[in-house]
VEXGU-245469 format. One line per field, with one value per atom (N, C-alpha, C): atom name; z, x, y. Coordinates in pm, whole numbers, m for minus. Last residue first. Example, Ala and Ser with C-alpha at 12.3 -4.5 7.8 and 13.67 -1.06 7.14 Angstrom:
BEGIN
at: [N CA C N CA C]
pz: [708 714 787 780 780 780]
px: [1285 1367 1290 1319 1230 1320]
py: [m225 m106 3 m569 m450 m330]
***
This chain:
BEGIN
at: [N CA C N CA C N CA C N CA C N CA C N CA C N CA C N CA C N CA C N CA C N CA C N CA C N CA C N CA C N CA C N CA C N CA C N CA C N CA C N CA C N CA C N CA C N CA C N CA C N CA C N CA C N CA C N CA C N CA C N CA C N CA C N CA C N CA C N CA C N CA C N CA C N CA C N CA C N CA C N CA C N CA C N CA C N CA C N CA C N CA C N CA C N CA C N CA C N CA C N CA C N CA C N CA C N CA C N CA C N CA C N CA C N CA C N CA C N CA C N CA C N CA C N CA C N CA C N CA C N CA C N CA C N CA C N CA C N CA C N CA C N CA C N CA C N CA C N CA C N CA C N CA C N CA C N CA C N CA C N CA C N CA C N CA C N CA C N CA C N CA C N CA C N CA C N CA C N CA C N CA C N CA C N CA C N CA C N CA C N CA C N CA C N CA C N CA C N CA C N CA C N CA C N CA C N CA C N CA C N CA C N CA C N CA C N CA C N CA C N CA C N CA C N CA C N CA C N CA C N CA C N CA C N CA C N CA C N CA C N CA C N CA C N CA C N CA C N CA C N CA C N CA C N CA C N CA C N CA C N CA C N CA C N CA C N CA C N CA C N CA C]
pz: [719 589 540 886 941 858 757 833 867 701 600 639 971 866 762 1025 1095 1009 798 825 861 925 731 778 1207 1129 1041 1044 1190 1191 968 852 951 1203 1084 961 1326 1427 1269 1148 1184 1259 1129 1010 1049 1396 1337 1210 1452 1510 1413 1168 1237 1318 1369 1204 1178 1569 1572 1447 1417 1508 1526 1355 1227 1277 1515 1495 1323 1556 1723 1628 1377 1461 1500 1360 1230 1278 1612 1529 1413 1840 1735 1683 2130 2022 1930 2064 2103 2035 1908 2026 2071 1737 1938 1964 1533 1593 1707 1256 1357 1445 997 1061 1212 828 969 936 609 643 763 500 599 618 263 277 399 99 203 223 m207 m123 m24 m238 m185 m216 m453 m327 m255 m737 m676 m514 m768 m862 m753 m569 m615 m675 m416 m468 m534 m80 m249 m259 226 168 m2 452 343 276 740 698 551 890 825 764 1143 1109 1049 1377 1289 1185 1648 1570 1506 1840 1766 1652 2049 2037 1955 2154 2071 2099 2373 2317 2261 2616 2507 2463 2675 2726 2615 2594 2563 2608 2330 2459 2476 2113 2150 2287 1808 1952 2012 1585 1595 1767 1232 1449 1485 1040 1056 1228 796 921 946 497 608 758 290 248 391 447 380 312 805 684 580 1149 1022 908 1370 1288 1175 1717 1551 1521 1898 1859 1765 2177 2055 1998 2510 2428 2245 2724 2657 2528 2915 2885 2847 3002 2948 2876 3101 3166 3118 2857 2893 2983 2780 2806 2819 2645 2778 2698 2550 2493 2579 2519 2582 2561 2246 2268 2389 2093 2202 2280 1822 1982 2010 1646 1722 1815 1653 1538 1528 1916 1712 1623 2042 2000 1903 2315 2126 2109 2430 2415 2320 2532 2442 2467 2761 2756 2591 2643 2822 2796 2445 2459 2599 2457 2478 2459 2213 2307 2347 1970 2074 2228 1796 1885 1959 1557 1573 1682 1565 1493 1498 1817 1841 1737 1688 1821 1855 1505 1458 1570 1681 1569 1553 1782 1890 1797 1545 1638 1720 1270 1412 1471 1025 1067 1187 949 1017 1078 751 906 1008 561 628 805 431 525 598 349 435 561 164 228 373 m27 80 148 14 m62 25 8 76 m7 29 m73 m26 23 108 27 m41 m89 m7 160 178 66 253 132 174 465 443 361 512 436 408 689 641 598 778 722 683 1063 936 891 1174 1150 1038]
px: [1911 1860 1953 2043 1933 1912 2132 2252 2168 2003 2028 2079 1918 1851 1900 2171 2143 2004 2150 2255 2276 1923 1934 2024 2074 1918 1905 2270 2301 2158 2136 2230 2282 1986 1933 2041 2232 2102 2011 2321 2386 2314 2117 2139 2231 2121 1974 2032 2353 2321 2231 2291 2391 2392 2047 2033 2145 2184 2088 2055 2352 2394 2304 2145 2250 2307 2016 1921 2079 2214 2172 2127 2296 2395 2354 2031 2122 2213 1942 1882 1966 1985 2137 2028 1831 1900 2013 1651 1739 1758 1534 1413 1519 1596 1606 1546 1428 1478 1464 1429 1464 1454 1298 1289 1325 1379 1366 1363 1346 1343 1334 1462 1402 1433 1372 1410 1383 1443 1409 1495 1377 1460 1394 1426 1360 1449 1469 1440 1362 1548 1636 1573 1442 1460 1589 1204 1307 1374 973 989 1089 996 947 1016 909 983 878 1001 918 1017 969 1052 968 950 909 1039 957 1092 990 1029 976 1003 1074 1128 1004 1122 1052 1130 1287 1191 1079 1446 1375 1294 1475 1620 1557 1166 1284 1390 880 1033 1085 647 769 860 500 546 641 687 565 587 856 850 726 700 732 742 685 712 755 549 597 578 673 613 686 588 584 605 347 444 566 106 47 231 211 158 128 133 177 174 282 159 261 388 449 291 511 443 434 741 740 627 865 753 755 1125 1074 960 1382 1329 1215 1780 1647 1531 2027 1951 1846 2085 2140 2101 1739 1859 1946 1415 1507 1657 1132 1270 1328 749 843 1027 585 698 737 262 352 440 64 143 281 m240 m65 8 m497 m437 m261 m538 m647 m552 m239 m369 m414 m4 m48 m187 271 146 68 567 500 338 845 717 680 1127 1098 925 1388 1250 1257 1664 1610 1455 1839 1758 1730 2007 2041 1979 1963 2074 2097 1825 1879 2004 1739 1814 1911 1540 1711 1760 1346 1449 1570 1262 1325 1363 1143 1298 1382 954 1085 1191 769 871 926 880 802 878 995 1011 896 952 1026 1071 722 617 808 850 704 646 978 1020 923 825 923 952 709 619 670 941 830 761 1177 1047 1014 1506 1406 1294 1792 1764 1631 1766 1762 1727 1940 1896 1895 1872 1941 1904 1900 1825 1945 1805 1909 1852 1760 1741 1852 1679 1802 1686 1582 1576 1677 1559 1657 1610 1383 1382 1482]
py: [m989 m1084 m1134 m849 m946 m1044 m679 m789 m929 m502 m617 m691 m408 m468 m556 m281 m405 m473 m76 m138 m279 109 5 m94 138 80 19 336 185 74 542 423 283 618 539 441 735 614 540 885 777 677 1067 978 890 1193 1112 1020 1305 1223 1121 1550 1436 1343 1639 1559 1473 1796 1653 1555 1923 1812 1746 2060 2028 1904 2196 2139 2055 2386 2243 2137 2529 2516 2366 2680 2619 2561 2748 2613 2537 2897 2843 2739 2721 2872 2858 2424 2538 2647 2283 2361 2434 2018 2011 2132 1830 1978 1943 1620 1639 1759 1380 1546 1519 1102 1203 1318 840 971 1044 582 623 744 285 468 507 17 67 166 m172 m50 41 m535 m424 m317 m746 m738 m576 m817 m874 m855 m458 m594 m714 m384 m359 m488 m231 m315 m277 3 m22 m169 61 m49 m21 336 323 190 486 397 361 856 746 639 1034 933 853 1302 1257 1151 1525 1443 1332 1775 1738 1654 1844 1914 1843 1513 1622 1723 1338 1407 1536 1366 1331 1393 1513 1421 1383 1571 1647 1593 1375 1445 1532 1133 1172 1257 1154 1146 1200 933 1024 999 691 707 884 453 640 611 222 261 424 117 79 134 126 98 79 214 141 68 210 265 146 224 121 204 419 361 313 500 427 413 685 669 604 712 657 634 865 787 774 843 882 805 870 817 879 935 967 877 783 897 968 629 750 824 529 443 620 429 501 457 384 355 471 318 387 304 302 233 319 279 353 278 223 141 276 290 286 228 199 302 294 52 8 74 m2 71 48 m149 m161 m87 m57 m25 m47 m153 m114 m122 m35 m106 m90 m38 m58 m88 m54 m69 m113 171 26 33 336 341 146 291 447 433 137 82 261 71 247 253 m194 m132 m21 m128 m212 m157 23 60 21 m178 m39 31 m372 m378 m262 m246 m261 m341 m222 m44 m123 m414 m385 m289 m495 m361 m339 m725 m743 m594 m755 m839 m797 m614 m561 m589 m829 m705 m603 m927 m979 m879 m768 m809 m891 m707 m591 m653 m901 m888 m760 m889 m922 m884 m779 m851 m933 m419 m539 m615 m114 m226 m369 191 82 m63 536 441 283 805 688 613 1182 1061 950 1446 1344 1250 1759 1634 1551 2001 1939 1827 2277 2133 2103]
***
């Protein structure tokens, strides 16, 4: 597994930004996938998000600072992927962090699982990115 981390200053409240990080925001944001259904649960909602010839499930819970998604199943780009978004208070607005763990499950991990983390921080700095664009 590789980790990346993207930090972004939004000139927004946490609480703004709270009601604007919904899992089919944070899908468009990432701009890799489409949202095709969502599923809402007491605990989670399950996003199915296709697009490239692959489609695949999204698990999101809320947190208490703001949202954790992982791939769910085994369909998908990932072996295993993992992706909190966290909004602190920050003078003037926020700072929003989003963290991934990534691994594709191939041979050559130092190699696969490097490119996927590559991939992953550009789908997230494209994320922060369209976020502030938003505000």
């Amino acid at each position: 597994m590789r980790e990346v981390t993207v930090s972004r200053f939004v000139p927004r409240s946490p609480p703004t930004l709270s009601r604007m990080l919904t899992p089919e925001a944070m899908v468009e944001y990432e701009g890799s996938f489409e949202v095709r259904d969502v599923r809402e649960g007491e605990a989670d909602a399950l996003v199915t998000v296709g697009g490239g010839g692959v489609e695949f499930v999204l698990r999101f819970e809320e947190t208490d600072d703001g949202l954790r998604y992982e791939q769910a199943g085994e369909a998908g780009p990932f072996d295993a992927m993992e992706t909190t978004v966290a909004v602190e208070p920050a003078e003037g607005g926020s700072t929003v962090t989003a963290r991934s763990s990534v691994s594709l499950g191939l041979p050559a991990p130092a190699l696969t699982d490097r490119v996927a983390a590559w991939k992953r921080r550009s789908e997230l700095e494209r994320a922060l990115d369209a976020l502030v664009e938003d505000c």
